[in-house]
N, CA, C and O atoms as a Maestro MAE file, in Angstrom:
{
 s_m_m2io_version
 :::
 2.0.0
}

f_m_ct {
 s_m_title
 :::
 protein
 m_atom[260] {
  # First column is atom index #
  i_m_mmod_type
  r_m_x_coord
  r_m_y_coord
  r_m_z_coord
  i_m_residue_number
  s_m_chain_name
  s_m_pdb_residue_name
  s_m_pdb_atom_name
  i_m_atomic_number
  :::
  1 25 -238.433 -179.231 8.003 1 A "UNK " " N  " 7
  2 3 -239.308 -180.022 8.857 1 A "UNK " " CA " 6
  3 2 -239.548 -179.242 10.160 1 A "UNK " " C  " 6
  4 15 -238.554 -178.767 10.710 1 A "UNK " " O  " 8
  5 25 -240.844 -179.046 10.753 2 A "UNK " " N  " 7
  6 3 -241.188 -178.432 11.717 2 A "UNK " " CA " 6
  7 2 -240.374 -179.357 12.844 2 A "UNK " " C  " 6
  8 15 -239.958 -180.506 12.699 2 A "UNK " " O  " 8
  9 25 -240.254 -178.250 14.337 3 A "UNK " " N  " 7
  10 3 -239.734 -178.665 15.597 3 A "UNK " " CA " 6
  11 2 -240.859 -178.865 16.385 3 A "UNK " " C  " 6
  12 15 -241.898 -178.218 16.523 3 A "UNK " " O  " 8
  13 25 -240.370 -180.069 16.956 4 A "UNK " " N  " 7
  14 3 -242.124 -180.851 17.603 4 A "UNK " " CA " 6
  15 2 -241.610 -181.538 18.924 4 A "UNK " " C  " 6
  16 15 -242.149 -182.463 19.532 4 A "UNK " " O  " 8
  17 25 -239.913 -180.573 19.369 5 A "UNK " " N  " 7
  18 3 -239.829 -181.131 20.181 5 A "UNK " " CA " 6
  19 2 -241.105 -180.539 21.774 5 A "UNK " " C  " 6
  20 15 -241.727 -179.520 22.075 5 A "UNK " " O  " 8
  21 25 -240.895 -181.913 22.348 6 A "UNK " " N  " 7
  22 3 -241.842 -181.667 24.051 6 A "UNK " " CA " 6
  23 2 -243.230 -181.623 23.821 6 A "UNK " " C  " 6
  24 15 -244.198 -181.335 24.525 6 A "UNK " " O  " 8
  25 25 -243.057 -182.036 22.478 7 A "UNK " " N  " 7
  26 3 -245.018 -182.323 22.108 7 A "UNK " " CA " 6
  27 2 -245.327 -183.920 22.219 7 A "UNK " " C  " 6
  28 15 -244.709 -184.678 21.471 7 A "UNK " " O  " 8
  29 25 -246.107 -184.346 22.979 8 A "UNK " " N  " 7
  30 3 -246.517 -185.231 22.955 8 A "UNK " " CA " 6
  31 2 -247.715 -185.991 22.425 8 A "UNK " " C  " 6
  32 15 -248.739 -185.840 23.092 8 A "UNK " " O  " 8
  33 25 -247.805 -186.838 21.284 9 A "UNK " " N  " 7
  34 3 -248.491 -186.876 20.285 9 A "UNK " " CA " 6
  35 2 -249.538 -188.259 20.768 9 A "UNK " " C  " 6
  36 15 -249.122 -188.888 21.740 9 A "UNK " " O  " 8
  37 25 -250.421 -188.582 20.341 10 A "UNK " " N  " 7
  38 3 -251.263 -189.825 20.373 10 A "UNK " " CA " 6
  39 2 -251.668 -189.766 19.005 10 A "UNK " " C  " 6
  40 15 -252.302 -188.885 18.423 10 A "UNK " " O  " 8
  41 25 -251.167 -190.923 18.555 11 A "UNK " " N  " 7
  42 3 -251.983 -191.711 17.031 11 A "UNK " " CA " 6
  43 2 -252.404 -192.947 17.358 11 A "UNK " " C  " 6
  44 15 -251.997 -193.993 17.864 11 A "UNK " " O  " 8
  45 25 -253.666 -192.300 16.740 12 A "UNK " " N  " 7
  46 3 -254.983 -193.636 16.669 12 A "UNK " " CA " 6
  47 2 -255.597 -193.313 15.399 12 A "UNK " " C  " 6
  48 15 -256.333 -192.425 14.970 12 A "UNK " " O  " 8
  49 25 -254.621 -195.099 14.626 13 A "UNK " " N  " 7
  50 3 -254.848 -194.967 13.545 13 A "UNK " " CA " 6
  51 2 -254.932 -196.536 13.143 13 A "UNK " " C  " 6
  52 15 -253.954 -197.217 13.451 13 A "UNK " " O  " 8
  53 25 -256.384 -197.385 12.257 14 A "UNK " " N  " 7
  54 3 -256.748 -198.286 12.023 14 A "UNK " " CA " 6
  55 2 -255.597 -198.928 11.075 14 A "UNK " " C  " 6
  56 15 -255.050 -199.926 11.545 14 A "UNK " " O  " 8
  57 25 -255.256 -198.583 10.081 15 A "UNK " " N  " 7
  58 3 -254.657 -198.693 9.145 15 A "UNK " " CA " 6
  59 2 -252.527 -198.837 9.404 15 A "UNK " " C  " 6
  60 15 -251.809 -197.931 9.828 15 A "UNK " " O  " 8
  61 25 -252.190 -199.884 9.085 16 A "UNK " " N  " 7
  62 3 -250.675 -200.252 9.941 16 A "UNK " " CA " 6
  63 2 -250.114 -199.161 9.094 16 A "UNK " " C  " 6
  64 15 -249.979 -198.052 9.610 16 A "UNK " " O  " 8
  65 25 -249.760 -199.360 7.806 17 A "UNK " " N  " 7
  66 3 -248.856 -198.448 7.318 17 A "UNK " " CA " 6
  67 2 -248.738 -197.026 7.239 17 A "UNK " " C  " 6
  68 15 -247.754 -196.300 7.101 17 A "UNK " " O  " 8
  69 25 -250.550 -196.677 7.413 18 A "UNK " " N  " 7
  70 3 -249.921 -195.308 7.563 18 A "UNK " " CA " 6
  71 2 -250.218 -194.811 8.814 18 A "UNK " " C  " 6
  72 15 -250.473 -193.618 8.982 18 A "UNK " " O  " 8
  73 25 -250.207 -195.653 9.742 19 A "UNK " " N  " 7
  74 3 -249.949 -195.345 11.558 19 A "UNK " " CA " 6
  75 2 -248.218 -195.882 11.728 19 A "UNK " " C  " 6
  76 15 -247.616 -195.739 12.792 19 A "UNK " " O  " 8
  77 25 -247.829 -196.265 10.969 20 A "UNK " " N  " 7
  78 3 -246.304 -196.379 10.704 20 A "UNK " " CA " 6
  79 2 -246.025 -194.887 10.543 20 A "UNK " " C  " 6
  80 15 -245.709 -194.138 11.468 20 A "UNK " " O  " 8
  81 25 -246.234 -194.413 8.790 21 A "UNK " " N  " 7
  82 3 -246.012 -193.972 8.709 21 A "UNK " " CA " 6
  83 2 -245.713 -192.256 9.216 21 A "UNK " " C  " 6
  84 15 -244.742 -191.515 9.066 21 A "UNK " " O  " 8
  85 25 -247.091 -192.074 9.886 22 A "UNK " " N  " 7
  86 3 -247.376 -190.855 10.719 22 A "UNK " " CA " 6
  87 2 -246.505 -190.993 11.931 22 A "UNK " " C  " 6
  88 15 -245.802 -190.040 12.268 22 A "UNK " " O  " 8
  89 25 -246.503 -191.725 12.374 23 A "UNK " " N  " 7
  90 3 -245.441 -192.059 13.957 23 A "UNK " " CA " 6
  91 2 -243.905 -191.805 13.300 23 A "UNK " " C  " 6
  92 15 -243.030 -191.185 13.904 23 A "UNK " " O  " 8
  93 25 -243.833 -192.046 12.748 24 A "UNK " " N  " 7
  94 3 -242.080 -191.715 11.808 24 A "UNK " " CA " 6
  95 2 -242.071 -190.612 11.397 24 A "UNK " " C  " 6
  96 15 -241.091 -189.959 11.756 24 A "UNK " " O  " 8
  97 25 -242.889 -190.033 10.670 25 A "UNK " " N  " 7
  98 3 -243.104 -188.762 10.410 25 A "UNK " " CA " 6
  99 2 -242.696 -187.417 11.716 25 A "UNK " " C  " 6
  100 15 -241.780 -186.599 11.802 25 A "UNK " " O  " 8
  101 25 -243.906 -187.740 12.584 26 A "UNK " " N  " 7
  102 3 -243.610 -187.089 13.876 26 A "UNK " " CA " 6
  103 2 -242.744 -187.523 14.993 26 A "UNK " " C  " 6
  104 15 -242.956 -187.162 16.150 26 A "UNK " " O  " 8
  105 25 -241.611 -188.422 14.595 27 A "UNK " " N  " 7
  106 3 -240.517 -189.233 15.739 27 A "UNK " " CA " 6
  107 2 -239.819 -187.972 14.934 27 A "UNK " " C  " 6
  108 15 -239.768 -186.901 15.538 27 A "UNK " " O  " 8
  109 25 -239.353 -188.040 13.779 28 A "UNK " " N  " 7
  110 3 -238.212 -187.110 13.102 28 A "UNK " " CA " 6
  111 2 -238.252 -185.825 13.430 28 A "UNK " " C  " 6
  112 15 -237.229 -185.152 13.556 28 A "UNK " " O  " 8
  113 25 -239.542 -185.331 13.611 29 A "UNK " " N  " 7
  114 3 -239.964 -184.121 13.871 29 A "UNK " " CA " 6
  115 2 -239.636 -183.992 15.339 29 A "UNK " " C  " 6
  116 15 -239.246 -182.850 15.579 29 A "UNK " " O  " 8
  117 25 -239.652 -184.507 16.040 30 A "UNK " " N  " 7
  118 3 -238.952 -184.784 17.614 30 A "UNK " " CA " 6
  119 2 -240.244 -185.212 18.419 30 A "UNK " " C  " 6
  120 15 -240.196 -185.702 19.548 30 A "UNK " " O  " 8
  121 25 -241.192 -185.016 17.839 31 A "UNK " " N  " 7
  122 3 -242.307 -185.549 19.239 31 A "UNK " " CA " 6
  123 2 -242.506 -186.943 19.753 31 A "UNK " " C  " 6
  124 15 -242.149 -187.949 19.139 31 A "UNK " " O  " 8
  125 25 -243.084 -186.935 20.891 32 A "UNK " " N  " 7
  126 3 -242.922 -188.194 22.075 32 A "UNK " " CA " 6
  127 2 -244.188 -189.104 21.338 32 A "UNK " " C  " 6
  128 15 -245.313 -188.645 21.538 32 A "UNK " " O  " 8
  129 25 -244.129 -189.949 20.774 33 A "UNK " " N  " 7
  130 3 -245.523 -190.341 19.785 33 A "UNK " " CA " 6
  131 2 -245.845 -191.687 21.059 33 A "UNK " " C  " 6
  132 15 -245.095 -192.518 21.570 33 A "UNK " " O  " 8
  133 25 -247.744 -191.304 21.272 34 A "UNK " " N  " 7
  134 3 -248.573 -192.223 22.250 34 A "UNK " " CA " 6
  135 2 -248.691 -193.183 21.217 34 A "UNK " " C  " 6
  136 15 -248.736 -192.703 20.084 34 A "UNK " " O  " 8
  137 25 -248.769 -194.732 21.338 35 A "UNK " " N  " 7
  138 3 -249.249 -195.356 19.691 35 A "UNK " " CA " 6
  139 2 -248.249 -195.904 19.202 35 A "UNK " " C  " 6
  140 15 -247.146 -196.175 19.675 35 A "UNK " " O  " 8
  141 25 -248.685 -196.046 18.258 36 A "UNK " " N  " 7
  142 3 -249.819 -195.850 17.710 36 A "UNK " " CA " 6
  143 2 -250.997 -197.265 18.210 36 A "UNK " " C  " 6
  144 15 -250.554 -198.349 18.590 36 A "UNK " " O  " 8
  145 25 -252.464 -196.971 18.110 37 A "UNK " " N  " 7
  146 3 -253.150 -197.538 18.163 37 A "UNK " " CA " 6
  147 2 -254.411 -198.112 17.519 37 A "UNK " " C  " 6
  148 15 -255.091 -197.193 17.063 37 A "UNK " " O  " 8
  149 25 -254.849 -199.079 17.361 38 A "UNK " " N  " 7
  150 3 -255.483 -199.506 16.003 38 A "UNK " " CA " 6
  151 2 -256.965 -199.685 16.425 38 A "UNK " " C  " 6
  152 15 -257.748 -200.015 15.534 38 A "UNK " " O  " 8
  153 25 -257.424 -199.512 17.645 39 A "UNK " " N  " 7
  154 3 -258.973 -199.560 17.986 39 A "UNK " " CA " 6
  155 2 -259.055 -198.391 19.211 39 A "UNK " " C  " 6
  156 15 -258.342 -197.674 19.913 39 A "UNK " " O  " 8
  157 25 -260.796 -198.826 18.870 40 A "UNK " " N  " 7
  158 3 -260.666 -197.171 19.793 40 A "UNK " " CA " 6
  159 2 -260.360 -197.988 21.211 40 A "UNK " " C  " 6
  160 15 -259.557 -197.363 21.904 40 A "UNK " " O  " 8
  161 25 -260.872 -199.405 21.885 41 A "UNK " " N  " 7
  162 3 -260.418 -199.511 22.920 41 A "UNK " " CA " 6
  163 2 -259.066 -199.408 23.408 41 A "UNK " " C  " 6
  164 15 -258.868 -199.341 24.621 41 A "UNK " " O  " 8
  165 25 -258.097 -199.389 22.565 42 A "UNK " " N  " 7
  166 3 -256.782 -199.456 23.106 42 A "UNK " " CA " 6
  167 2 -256.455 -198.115 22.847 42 A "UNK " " C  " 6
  168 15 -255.390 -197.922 23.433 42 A "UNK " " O  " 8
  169 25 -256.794 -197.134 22.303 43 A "UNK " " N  " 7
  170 3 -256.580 -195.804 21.940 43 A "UNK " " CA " 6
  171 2 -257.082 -195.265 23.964 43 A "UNK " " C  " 6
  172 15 -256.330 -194.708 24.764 43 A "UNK " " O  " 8
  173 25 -258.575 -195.721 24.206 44 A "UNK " " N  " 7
  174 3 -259.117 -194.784 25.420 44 A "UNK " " CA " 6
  175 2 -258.149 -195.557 26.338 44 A "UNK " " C  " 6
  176 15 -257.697 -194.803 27.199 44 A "UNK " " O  " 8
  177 25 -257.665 -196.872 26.436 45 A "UNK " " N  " 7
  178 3 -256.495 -197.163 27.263 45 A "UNK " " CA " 6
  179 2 -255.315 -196.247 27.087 45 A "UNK " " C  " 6
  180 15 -254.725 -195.679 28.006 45 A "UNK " " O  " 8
  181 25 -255.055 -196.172 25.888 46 A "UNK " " N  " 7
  182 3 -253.405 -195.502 25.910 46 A "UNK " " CA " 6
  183 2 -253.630 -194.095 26.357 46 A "UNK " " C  " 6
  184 15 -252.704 -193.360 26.701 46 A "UNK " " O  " 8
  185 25 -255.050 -193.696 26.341 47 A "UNK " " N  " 7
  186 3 -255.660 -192.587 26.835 47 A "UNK " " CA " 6
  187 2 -255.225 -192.219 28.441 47 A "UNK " " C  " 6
  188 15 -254.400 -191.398 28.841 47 A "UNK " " O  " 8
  189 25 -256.004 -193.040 29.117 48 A "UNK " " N  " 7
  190 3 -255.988 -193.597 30.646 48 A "UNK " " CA " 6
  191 2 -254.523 -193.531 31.536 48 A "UNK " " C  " 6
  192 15 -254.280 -193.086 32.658 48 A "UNK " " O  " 8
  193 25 -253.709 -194.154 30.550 49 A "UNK " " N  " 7
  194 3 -252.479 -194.434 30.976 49 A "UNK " " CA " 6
  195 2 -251.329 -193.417 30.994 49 A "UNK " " C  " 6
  196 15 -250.425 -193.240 31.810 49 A "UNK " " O  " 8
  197 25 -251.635 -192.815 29.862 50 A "UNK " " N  " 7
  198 3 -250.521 -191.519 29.373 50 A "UNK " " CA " 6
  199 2 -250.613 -190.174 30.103 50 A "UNK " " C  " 6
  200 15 -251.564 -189.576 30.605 50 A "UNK " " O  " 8
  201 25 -249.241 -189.885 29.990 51 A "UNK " " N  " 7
  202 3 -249.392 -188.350 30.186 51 A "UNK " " CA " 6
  203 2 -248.873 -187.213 30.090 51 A "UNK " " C  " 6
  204 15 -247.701 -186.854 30.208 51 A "UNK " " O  " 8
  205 25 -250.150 -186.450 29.787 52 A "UNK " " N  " 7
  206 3 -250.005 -184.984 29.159 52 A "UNK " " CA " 6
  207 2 -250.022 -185.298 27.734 52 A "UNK " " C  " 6
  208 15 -249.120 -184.947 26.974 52 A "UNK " " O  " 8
  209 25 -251.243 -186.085 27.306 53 A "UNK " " N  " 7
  210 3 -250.841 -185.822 25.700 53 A "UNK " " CA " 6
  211 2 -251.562 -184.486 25.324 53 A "UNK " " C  " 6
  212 15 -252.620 -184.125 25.840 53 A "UNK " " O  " 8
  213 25 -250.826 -183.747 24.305 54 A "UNK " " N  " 7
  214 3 -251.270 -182.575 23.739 54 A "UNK " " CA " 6
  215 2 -251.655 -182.476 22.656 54 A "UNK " " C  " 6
  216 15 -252.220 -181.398 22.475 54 A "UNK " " O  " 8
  217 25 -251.607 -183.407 21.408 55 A "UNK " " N  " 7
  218 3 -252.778 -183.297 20.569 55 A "UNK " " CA " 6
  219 2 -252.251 -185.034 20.029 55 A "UNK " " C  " 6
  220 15 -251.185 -185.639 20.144 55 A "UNK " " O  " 8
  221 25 -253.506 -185.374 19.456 56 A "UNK " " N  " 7
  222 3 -254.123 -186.348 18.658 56 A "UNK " " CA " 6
  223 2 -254.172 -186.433 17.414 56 A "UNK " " C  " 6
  224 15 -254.913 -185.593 16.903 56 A "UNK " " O  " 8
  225 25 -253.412 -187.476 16.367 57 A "UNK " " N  " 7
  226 3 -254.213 -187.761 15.711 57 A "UNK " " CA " 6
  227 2 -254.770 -188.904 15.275 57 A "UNK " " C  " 6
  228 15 -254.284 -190.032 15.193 57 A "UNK " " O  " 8
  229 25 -256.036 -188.424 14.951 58 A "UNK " " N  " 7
  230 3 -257.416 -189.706 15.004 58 A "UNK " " CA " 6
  231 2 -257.900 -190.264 13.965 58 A "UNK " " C  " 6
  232 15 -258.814 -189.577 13.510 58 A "UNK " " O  " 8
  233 25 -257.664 -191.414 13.241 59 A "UNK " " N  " 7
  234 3 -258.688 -192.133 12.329 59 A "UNK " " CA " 6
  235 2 -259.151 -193.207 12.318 59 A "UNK " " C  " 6
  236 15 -259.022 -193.979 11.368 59 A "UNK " " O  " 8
  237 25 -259.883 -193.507 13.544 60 A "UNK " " N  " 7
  238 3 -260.379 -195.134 13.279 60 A "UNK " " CA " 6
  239 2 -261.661 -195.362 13.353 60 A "UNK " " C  " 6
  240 15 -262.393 -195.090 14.305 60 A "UNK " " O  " 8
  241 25 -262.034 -196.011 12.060 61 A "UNK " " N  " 7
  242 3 -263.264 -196.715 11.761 61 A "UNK " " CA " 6
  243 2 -264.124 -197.870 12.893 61 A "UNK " " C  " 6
  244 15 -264.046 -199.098 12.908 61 A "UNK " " O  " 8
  245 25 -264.803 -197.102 13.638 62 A "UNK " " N  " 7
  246 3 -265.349 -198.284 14.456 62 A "UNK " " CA " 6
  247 2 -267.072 -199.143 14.096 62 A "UNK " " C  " 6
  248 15 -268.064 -198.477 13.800 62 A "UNK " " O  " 8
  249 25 -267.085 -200.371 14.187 63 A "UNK " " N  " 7
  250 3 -268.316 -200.774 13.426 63 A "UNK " " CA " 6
  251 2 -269.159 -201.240 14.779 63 A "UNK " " C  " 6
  252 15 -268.490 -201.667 15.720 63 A "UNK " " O  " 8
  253 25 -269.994 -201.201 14.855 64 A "UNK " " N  " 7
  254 3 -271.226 -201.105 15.920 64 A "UNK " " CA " 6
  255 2 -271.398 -202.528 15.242 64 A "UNK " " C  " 6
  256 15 -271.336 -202.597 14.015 64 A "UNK " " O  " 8
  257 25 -271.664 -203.941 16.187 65 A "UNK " " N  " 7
  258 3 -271.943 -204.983 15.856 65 A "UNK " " CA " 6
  259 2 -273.329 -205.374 16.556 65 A "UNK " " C  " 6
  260 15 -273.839 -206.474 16.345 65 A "UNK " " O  " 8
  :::
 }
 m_bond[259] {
  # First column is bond index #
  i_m_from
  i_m_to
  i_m_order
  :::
  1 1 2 1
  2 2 3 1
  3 3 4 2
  4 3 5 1
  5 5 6 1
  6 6 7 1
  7 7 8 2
  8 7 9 1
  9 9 10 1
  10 10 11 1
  11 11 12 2
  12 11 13 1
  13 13 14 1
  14 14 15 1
  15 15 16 2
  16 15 17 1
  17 17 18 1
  18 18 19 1
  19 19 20 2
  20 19 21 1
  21 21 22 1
  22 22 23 1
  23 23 24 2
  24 23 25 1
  25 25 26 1
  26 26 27 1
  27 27 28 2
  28 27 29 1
  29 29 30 1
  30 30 31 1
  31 31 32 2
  32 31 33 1
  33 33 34 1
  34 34 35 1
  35 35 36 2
  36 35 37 1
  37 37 38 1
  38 38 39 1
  39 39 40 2
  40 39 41 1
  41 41 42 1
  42 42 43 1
  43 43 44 2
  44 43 45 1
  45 45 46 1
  46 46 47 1
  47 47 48 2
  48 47 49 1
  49 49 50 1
  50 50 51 1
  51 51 52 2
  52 51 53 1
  53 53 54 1
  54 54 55 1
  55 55 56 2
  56 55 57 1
  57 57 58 1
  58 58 59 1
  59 59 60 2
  60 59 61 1
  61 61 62 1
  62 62 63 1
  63 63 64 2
  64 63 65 1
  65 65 66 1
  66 66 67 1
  67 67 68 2
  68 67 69 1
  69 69 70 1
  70 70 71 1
  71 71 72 2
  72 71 73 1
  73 73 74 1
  74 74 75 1
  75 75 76 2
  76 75 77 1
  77 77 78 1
  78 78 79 1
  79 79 80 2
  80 79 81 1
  81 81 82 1
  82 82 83 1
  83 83 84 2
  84 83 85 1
  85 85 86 1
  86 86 87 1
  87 87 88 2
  88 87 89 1
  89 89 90 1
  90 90 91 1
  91 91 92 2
  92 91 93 1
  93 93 94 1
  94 94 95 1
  95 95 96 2
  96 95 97 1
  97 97 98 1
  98 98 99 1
  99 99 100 2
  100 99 101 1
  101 101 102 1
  102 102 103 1
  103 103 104 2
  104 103 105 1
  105 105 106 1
  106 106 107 1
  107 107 108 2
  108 107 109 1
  109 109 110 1
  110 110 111 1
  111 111 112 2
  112 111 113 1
  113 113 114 1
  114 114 115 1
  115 115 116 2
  116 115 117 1
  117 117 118 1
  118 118 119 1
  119 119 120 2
  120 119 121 1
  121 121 122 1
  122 122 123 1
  123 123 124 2
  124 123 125 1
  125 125 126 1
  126 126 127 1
  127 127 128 2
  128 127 129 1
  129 129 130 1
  130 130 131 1
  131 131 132 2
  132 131 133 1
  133 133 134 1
  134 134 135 1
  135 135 136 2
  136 135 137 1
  137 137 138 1
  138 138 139 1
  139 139 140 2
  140 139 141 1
  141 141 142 1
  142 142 143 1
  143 143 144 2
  144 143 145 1
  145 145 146 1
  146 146 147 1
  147 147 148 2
  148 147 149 1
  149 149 150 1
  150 150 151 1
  151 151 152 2
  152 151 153 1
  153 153 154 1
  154 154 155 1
  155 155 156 2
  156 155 157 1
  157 157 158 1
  158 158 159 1
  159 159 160 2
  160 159 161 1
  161 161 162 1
  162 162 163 1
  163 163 164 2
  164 163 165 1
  165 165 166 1
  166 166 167 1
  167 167 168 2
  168 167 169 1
  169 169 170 1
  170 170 171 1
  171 171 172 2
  172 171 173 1
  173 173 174 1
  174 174 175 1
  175 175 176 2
  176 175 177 1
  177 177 178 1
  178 178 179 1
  179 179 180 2
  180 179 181 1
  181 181 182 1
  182 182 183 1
  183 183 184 2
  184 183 185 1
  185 185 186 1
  186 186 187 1
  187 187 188 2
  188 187 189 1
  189 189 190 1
  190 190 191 1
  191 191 192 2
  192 191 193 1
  193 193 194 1
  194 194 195 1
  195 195 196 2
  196 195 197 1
  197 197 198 1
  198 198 199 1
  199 199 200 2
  200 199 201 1
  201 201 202 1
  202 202 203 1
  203 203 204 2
  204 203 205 1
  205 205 206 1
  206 206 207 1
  207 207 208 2
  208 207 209 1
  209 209 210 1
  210 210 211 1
  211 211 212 2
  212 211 213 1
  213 213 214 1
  214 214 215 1
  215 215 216 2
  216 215 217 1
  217 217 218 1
  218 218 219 1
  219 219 220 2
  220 219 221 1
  221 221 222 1
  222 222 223 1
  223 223 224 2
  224 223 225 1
  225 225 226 1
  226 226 227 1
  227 227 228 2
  228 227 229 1
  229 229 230 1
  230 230 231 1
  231 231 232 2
  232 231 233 1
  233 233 234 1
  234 234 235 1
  235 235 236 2
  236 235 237 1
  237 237 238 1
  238 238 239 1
  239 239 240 2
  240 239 241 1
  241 241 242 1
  242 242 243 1
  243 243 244 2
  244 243 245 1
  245 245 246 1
  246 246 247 1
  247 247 248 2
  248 247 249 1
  249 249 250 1
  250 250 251 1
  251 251 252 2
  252 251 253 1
  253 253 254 1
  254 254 255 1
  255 255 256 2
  256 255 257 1
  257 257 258 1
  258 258 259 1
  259 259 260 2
  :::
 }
}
């Protein structure tokens, strides 16, 4: 398993289990996980708020109403 310590991660991810799962994934791996978050508004909040995140990862489906 890769070393991920002092990386600080943001997941924004629609889907619970596998924004579970990815956040567990990269906790073991040692990184500081932002998240997870399930819309993009609370994603550009956890955005706003955090700091120094150094990479992302992103999958959420947003629907234009």
């Amino acid at each position: 398993m890769p070393d991920l310590q002092q990386l600080r991660v943001l997941v924004a991810e629609d889907e619970f289990f596998v924004a579970n799962d990815i956040a567990l994934w990269l906790e073991k791996a040692g990184a500081t996980i932002i998240g997870p978050t399930p819309t993009v508004k609370e994603t550009l909040k956890s955005l706003a708020q955090a700091f120094d995140v150094q990479v992302a990862v992103l999958d959420i489906t947003s629907m234009a109403s």
